[in-house]
Backbone as CSV, one residue per row, in Angstrom:
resi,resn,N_x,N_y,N_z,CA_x,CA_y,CA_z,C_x,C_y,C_z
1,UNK,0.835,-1.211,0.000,0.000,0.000,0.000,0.868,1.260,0.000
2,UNK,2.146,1.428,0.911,2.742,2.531,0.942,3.768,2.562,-0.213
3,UNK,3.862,1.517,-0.818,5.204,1.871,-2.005,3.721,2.227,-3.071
4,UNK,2.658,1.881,-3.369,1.894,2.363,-4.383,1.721,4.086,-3.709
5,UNK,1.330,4.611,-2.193,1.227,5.798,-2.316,3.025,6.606,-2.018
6,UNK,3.909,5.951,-2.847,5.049,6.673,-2.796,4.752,7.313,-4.018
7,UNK,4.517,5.858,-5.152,4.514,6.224,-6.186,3.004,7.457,-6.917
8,UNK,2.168,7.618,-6.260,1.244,8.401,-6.687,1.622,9.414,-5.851
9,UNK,2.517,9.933,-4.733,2.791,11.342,-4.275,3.431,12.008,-5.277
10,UNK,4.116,10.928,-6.253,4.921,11.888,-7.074,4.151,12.031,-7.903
11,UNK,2.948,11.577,-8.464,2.685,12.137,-9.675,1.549,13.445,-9.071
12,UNK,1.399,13.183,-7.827,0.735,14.646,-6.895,1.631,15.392,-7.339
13,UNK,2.780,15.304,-6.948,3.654,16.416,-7.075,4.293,17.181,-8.142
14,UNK,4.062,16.312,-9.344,4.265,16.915,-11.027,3.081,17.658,-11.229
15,UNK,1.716,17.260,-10.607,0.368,18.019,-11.441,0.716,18.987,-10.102
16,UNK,0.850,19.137,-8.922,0.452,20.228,-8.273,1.803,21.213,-8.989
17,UNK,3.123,21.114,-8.962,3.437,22.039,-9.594,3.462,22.805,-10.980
18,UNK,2.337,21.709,-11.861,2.653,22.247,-12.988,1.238,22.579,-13.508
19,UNK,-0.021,22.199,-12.429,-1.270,22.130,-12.986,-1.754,22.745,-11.832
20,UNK,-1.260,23.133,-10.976,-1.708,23.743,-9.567,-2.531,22.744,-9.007
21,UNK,-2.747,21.244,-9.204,-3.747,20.542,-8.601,-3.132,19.110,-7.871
22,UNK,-3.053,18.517,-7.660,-2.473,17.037,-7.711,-2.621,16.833,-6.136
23,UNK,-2.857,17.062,-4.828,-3.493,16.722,-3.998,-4.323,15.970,-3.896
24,UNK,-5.299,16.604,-4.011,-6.667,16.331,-4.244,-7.038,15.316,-4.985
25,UNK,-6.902,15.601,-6.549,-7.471,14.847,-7.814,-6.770,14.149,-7.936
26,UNK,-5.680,13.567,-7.204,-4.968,12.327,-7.005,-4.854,11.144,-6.197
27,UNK,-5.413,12.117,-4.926,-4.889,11.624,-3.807,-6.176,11.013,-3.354
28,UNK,-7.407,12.156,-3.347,-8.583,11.170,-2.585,-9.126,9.874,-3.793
29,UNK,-9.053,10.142,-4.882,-9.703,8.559,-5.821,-8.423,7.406,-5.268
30,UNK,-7.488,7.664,-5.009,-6.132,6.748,-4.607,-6.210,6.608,-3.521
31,UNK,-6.660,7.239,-1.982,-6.713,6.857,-1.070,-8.097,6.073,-0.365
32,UNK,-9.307,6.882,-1.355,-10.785,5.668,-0.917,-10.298,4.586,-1.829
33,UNK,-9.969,4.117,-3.124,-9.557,2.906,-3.196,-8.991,2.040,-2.539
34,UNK,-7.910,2.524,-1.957,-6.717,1.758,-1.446,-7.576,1.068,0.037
35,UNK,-8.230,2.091,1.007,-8.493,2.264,1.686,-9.707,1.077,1.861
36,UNK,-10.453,0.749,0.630,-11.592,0.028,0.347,-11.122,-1.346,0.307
37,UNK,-9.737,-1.563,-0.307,-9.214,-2.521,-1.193,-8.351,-3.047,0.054
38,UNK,-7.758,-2.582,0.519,-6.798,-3.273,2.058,-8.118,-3.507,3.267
39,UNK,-8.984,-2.860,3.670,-9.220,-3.074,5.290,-10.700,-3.126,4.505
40,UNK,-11.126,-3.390,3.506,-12.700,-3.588,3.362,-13.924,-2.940,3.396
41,UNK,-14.945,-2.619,2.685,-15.938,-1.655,2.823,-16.780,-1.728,4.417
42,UNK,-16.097,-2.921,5.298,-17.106,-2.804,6.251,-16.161,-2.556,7.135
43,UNK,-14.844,-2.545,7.596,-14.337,-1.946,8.408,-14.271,-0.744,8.857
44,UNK,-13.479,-0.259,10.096,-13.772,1.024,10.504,-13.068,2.421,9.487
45,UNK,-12.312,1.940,8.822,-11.264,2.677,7.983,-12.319,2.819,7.017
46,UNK,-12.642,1.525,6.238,-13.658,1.180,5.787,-14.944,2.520,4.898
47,UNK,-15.624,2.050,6.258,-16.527,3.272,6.774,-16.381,4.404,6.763
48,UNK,-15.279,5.348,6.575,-15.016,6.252,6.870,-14.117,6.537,5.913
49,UNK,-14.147,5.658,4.772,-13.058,6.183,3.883,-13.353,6.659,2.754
50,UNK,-14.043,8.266,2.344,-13.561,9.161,1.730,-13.372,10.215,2.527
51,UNK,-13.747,10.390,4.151,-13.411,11.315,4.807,-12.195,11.094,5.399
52,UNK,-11.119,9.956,5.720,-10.015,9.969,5.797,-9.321,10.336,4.070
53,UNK,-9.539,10.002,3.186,-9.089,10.492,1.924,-9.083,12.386,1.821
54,UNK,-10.306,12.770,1.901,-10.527,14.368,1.453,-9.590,14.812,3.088
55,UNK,-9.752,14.127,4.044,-8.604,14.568,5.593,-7.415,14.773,5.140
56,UNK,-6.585,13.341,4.546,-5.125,13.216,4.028,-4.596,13.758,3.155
57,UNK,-5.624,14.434,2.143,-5.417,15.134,1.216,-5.114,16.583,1.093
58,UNK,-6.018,16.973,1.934,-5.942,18.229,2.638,-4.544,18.346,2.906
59,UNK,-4.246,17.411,4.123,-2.976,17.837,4.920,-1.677,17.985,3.949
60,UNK,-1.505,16.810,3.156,-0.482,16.789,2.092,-0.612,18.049,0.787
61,UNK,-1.398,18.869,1.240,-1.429,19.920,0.351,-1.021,20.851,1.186
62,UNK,-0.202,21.082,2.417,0.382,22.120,3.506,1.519,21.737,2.534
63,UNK,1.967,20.363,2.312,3.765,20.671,1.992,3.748,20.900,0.953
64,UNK,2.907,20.112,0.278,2.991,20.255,-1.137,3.014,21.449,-1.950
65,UNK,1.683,22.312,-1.523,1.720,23.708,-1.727,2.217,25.248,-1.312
66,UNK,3.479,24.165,-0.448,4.493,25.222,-0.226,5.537,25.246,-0.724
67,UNK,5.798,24.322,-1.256,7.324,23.800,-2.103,7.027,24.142,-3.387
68,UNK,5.651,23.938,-3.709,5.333,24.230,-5.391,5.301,25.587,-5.484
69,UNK,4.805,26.854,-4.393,4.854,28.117,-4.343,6.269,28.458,-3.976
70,UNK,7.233,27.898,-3.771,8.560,28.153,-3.335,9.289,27.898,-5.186
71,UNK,8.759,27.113,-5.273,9.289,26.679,-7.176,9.281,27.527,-7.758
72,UNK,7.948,28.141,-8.100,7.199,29.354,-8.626,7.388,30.495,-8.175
73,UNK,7.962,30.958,-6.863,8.127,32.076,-6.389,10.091,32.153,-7.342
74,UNK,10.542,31.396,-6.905,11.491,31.151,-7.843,11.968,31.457,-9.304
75,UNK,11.059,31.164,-9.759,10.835,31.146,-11.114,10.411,32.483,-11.633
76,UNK,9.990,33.596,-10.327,9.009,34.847,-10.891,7.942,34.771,-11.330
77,UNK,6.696,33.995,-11.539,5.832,33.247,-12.341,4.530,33.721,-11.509
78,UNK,4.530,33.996,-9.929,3.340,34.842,-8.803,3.252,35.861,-9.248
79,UNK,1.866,36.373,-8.951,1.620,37.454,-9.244,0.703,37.496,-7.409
80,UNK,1.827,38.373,-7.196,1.973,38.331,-5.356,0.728,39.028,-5.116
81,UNK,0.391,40.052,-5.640,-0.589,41.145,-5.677,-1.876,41.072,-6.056
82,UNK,-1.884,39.944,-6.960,-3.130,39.438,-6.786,-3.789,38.456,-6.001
83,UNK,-2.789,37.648,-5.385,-2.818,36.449,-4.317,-2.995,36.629,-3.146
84,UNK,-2.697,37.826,-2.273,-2.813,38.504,-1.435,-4.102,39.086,-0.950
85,UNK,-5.384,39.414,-1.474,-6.403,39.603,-1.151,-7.108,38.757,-1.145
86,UNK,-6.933,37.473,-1.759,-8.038,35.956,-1.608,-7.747,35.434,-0.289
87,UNK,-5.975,35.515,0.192,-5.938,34.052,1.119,-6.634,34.469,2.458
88,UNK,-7.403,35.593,3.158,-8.293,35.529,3.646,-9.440,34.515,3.742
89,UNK,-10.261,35.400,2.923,-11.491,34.639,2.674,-11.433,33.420,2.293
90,UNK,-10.264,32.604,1.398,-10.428,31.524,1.417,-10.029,30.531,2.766
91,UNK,-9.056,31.373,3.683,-8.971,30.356,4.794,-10.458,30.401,5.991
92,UNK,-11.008,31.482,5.634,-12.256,31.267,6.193,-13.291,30.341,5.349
93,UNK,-13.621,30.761,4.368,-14.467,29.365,3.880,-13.917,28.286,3.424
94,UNK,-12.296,27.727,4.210,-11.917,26.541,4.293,-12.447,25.984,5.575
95,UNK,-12.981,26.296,6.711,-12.902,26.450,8.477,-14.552,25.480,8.022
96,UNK,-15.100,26.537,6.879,-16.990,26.313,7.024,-16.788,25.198,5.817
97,UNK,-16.061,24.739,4.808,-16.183,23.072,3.766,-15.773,22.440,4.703
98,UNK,-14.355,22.618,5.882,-14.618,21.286,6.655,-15.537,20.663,7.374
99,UNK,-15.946,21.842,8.535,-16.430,21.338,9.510,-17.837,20.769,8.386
100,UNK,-18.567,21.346,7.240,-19.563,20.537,6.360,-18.990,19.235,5.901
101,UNK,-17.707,18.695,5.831,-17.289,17.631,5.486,-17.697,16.250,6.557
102,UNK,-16.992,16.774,7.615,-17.122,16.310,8.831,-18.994,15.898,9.304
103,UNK,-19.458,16.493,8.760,-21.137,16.225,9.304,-21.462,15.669,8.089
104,UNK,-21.457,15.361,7.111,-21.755,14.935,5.868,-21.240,13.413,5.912
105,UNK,-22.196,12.647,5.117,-21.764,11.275,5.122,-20.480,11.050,3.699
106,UNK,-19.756,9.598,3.497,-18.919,9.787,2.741,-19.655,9.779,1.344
107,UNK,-21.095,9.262,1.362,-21.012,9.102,-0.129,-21.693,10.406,-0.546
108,UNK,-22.097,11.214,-0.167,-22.144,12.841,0.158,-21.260,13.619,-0.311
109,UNK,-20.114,13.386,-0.095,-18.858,13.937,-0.382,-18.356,13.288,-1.323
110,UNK,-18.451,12.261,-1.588,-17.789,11.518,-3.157,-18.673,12.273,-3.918
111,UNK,-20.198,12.214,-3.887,-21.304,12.715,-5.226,-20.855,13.963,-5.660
112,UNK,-20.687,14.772,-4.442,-20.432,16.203,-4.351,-19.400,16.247,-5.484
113,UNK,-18.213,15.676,-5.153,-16.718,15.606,-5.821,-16.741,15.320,-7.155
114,UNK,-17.474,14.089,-7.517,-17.895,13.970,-8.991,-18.657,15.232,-9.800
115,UNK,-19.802,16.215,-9.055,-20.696,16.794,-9.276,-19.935,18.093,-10.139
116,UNK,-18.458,18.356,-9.226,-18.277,19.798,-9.357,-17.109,19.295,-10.376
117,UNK,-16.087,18.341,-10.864,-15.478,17.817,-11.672,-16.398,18.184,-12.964
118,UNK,-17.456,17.430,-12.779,-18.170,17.286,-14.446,-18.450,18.709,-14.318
119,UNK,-19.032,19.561,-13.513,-19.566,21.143,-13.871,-18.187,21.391,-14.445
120,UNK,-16.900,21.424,-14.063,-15.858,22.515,-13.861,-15.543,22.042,-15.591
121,UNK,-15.459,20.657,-16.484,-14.394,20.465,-17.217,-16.050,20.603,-17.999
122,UNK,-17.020,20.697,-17.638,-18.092,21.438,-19.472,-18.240,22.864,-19.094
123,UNK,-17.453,23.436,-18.509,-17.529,25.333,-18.154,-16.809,24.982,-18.868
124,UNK,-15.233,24.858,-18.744,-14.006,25.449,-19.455,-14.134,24.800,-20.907
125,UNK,-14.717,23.195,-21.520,-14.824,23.075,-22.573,-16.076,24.081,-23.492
126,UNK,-17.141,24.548,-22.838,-18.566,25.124,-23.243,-17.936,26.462,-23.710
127,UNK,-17.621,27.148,-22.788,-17.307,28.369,-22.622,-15.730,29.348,-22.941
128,UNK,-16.154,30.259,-23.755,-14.856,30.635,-24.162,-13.562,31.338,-23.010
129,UNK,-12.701,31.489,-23.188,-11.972,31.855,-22.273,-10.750,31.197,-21.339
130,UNK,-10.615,29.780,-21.618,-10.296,28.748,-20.724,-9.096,27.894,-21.773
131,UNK,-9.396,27.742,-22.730,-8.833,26.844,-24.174,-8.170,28.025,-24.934
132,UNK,-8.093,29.093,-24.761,-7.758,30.317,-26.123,-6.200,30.509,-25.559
133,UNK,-5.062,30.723,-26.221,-4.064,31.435,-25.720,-4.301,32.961,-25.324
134,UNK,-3.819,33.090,-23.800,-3.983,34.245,-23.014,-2.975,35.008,-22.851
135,UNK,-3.149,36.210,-22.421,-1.579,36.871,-22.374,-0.821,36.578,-20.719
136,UNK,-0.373,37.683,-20.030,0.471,37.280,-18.794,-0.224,37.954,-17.779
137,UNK,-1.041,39.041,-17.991,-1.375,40.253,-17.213,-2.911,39.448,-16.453
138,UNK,-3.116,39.487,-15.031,-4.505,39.199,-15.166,-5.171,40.505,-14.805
139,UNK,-6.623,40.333,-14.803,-7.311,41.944,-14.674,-7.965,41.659,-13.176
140,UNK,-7.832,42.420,-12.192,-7.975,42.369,-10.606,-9.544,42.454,-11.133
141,UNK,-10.014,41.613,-9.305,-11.806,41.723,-8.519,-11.975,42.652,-8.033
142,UNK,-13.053,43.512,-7.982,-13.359,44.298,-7.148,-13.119,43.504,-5.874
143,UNK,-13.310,44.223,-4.654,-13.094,44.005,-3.403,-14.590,42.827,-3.147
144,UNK,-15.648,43.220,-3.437,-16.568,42.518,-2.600,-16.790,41.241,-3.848
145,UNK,-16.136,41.143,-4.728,-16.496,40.087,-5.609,-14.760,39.050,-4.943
146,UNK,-14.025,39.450,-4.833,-13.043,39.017,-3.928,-13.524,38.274,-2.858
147,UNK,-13.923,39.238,-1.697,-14.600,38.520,-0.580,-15.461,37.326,-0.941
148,UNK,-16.442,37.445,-2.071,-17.469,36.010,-1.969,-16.849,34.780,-2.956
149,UNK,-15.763,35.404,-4.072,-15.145,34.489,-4.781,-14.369,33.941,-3.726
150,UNK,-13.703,34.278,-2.751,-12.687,33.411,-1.843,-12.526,32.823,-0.947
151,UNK,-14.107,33.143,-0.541,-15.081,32.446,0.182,-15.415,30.972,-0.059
152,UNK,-16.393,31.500,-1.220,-16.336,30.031,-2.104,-15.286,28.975,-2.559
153,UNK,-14.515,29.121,-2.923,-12.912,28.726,-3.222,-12.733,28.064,-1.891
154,UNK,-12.473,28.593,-0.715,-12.117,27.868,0.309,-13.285,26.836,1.055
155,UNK,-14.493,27.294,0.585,-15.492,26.195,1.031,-15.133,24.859,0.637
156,UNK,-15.987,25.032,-0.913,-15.603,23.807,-2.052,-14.417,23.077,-1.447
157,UNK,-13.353,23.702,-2.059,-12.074,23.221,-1.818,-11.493,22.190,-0.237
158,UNK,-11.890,22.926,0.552,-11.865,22.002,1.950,-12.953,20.669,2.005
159,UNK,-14.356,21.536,0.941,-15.729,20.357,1.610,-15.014,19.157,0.938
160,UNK,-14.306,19.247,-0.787,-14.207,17.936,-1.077,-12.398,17.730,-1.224
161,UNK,-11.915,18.360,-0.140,-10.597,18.249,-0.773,-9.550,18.439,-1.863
162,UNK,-9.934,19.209,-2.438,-9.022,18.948,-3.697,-8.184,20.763,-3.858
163,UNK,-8.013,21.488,-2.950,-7.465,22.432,-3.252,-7.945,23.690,-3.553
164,UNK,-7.784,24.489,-4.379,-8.418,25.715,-5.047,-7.942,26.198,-5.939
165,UNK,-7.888,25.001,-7.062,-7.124,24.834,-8.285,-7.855,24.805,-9.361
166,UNK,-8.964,23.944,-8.816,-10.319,23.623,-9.695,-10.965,24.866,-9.848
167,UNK,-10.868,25.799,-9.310,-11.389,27.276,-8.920,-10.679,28.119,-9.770
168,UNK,-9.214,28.276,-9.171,-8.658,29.483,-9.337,-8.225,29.829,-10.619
169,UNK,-7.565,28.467,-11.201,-7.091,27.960,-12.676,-7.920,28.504,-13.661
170,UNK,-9.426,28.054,-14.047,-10.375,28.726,-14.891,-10.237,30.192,-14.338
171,UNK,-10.581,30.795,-13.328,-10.921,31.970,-13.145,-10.083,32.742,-13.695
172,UNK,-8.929,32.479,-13.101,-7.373,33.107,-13.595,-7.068,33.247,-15.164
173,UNK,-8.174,32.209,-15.890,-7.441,31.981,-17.197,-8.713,33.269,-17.814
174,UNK,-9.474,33.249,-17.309,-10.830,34.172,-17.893,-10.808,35.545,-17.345
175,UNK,-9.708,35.875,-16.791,-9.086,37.154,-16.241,-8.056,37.531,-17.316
176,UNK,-7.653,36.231,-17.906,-6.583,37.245,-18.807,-5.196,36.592,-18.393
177,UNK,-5.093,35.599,-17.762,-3.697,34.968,-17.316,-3.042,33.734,-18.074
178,UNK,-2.075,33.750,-18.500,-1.690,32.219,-19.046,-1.460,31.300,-17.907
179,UNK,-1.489,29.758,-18.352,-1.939,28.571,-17.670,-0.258,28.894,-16.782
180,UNK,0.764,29.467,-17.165,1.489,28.979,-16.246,1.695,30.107,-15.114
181,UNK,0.490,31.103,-15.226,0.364,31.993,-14.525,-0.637,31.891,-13.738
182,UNK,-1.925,31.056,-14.410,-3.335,31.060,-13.233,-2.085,29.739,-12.539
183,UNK,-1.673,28.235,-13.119,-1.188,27.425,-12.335,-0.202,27.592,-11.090
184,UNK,0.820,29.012,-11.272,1.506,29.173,-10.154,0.662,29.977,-9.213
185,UNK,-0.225,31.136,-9.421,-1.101,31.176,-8.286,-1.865,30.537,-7.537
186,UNK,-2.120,29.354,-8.485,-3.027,28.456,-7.410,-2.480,27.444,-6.320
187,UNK,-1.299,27.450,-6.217,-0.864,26.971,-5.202,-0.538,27.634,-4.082
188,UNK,-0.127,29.547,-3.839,-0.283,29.920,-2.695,-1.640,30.108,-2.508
189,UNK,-2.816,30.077,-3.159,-4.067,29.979,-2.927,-4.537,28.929,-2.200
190,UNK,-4.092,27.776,-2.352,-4.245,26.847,-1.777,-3.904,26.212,-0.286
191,UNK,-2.750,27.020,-0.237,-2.129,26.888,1.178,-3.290,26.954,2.628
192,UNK,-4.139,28.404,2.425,-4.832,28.806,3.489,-5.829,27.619,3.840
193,UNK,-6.376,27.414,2.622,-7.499,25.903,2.383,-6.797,24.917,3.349
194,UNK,-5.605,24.850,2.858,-4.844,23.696,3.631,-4.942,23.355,5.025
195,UNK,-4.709,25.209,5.441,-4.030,24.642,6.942,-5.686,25.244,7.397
196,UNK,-6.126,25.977,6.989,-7.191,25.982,8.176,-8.524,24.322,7.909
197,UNK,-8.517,24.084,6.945,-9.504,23.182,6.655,-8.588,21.349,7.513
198,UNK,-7.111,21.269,7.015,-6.546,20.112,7.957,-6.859,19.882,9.944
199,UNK,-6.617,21.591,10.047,-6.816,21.992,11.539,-8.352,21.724,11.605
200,UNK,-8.920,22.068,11.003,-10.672,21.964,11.400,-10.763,20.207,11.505
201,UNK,-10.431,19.611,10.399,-10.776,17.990,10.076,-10.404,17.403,11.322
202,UNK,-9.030,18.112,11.744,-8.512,17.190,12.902,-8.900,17.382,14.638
203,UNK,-9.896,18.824,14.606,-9.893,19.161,15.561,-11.698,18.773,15.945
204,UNK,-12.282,18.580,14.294,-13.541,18.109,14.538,-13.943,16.889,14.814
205,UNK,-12.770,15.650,14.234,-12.787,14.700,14.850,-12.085,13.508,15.146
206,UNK,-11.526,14.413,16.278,-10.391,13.972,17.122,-11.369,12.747,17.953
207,UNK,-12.786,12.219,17.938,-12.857,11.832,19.272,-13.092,10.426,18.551
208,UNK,-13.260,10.357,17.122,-12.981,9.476,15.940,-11.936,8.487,16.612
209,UNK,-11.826,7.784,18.013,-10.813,6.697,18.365,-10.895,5.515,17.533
210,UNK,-11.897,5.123,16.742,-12.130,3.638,16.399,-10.793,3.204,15.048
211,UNK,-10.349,4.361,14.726,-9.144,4.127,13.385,-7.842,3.640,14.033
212,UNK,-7.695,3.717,15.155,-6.232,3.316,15.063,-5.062,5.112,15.753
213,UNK,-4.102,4.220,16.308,-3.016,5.453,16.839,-2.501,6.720,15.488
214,UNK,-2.442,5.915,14.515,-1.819,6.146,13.434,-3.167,7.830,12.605
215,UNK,-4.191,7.604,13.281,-4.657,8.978,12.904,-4.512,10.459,13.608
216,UNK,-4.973,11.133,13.088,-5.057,12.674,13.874,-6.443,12.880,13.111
217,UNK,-7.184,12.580,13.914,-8.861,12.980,13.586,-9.195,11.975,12.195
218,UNK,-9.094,12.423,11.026,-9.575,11.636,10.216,-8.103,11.957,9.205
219,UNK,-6.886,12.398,9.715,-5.834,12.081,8.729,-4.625,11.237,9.523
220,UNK,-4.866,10.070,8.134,-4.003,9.188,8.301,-2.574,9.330,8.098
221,UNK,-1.641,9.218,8.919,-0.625,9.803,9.241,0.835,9.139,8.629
222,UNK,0.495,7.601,8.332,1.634,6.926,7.671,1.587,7.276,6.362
223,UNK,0.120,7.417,5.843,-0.020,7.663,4.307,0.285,8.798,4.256
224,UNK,0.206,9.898,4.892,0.860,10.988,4.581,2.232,11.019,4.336
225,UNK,2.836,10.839,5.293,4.531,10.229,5.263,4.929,10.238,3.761
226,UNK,3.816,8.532,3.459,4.727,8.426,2.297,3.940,9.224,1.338
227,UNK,3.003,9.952,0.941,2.719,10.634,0.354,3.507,12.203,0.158
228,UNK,3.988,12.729,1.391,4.754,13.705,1.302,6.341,13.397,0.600
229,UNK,6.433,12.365,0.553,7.789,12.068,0.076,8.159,12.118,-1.512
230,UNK,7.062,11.223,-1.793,6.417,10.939,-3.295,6.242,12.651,-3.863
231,UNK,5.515,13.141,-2.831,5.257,14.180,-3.623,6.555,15.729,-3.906
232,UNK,7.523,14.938,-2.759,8.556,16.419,-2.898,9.795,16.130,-4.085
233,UNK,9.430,14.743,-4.490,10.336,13.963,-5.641,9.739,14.271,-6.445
234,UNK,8.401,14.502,-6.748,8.010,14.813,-7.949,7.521,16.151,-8.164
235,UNK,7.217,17.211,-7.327,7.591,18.303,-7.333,9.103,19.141,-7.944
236,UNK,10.203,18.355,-7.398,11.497,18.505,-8.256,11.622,18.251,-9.252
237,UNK,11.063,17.246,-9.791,10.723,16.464,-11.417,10.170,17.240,-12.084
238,UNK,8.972,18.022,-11.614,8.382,18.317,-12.193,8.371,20.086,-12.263
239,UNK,9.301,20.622,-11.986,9.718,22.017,-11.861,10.929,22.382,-13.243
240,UNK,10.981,21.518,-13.750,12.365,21.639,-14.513,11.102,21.743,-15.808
241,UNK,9.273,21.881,-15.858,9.216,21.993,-17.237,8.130,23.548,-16.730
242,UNK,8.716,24.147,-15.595,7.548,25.319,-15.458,7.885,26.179,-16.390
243,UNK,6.791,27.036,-17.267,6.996,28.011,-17.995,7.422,27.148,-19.313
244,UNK,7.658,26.287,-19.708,8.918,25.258,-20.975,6.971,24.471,-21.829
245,UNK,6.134,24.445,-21.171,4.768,23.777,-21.468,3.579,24.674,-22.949
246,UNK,3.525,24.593,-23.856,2.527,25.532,-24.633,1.090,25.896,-24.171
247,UNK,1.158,27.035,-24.117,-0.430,27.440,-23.206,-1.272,26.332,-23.759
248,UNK,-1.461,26.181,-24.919,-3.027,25.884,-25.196,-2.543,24.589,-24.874
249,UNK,-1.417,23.381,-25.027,-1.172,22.367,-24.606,-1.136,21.831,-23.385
250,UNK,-1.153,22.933,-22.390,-0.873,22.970,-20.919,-2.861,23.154,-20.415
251,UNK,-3.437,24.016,-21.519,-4.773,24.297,-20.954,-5.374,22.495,-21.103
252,UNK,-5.313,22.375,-22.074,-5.529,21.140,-22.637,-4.998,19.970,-21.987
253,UNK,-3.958,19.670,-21.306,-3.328,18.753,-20.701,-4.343,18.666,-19.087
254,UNK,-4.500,19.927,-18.431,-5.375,20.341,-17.388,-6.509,19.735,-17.804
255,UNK,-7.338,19.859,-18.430,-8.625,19.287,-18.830,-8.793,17.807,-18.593
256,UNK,-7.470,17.430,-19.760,-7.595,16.169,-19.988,-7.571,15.077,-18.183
257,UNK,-6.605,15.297,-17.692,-6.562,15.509,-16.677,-7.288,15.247,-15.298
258,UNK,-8.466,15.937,-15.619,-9.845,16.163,-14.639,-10.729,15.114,-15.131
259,UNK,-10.797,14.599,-16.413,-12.083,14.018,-17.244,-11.188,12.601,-16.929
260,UNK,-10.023,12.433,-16.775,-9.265,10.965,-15.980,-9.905,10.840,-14.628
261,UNK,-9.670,11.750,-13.880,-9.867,11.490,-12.685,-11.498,11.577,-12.066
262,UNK,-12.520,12.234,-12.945,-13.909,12.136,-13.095,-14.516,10.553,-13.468
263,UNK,-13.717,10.100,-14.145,-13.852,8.590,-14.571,-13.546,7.822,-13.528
264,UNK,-12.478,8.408,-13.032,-11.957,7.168,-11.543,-13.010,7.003,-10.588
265,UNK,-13.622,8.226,-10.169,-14.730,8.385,-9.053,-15.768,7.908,-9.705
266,UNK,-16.330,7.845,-11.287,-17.300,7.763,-11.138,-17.428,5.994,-11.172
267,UNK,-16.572,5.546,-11.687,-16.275,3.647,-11.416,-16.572,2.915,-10.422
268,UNK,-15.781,3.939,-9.391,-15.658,3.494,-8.039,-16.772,3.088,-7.005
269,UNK,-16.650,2.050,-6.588,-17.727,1.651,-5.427,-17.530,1.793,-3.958
């Protein structure tokens, strides 16, 4: 189980630095499988496993999406000034998707997860703005469209785990940003999601004893391990093609991408 999640941290760690996503859309279809497939749909892990998945996922997006914003800060590729007025509001409506995670049953949160996948990849295929080559500049939110966009962003993003990539990426690209410009913002975007939505998961249910020593509320702590490892190897791997990717090939690669991992969940039992 842990040499398969060595090997899928790293490919977390190529899409989060190069697609702003790979947490999430990697990690929870790979961890309710695994999770289903070792200890059984009726065990206690079992039972509880897409909310230990969207938990573990979360957390492995603290390192992940600090090393990938450390890449990118690197690289010059942030646009600091626009990133700076979201991570508010999104670490507050990361606080209100967990604690909704946490009261929500798992197959609640899987439907959910499938629901906003299929919305997100027929917006950006339907709709213009998303597929077109863009320039570098994006065009700023007013203030109160800020506040409820980053709001939202941190809800979503905590309720089903997967970041604020699925969010920020389209938005960013329909502002006027190229993919390797919405993709490096969305990882300090993501950070706030991280830590306030991991802190909520773990603090909402801590009293969750029936999993074993090896948790902190509903994140599993060995899989993280090797998930953080996987993922800082392939974060390095995957930094040597930032900015080197063709917009419309990179928009397109993103897509493709989501409509993989929409298929995984929707298989899954």
């Amino acid at each position: 189980m842990y040499s398969v999640l060595l090997l899928c941290g790293g490919v977390a760690g190529v899409t989060t630095v190069l697609f702003g996503f790979g947490g999430g859309f990697v990690v929870v279809p790979l961890m309710y499988t695994l999770l289903i497939s070792v200890h059984g749909p009726d065990s206690a892990a079992g039972l509880e496993a897409m909310h230990i998945a969207v938990a573990t996922s979360t957390a492995l997006m603290i390192f992940a999406a600090s090393l990938s914003t450390w890449r990118h800060h690197r690289r010059r590729t942030v646009q600091w000034h626009l990133v700076r007025p979201l991570v508010g509001y999104i670490a507050i409506g990361a606080v209100l998707g967990a604690a909704a995670a946490v009261s929500l049953s798992g197959d609640w949160v899987r439907w959910a997860f499938i629901g906003y996948l299929a919305i997100t990849i027929a917006d950006a295929i339907l709709r213009p703005g998303f597929l077109h080559q863009a320039g570098g500049d994006v065009r700023p939110m007013p203030r109160l469209v800020t506040a409820m966009t980053g709001t939202f962003i941190g809800t979503v993003a905590a309720l089903l785990g997967v970041g604020g990539s699925v969010m920020t990426v389209p938005l960013m690209r329909r502002r006027g940003a190229s993919m390797t410009t919405a993709t490096a913002m969305a990882n300090p975007l993501s950070l706030p999601m991280a830590v306030s939505g991991t802190a909520t998961y773990v603090l909402l249910s801590a009293s969750n004893t029936a999993l074993g020593a090896w948790y902190a509320g509903y994140v599993d702590l060995r899989a993280l391990l090797a998930l953080a490892v996987g993922s800082w190897l392939g974060i390095r791997l995957g930094s040597l093609w930032i900015g080197r990717i063709p917009d419309r090939i990179h928009a397109g690669v993103y897509l493709l991408l989501l409509t993989v991992v929409l298929a995984v969940m929707v298989v899954m039992h």
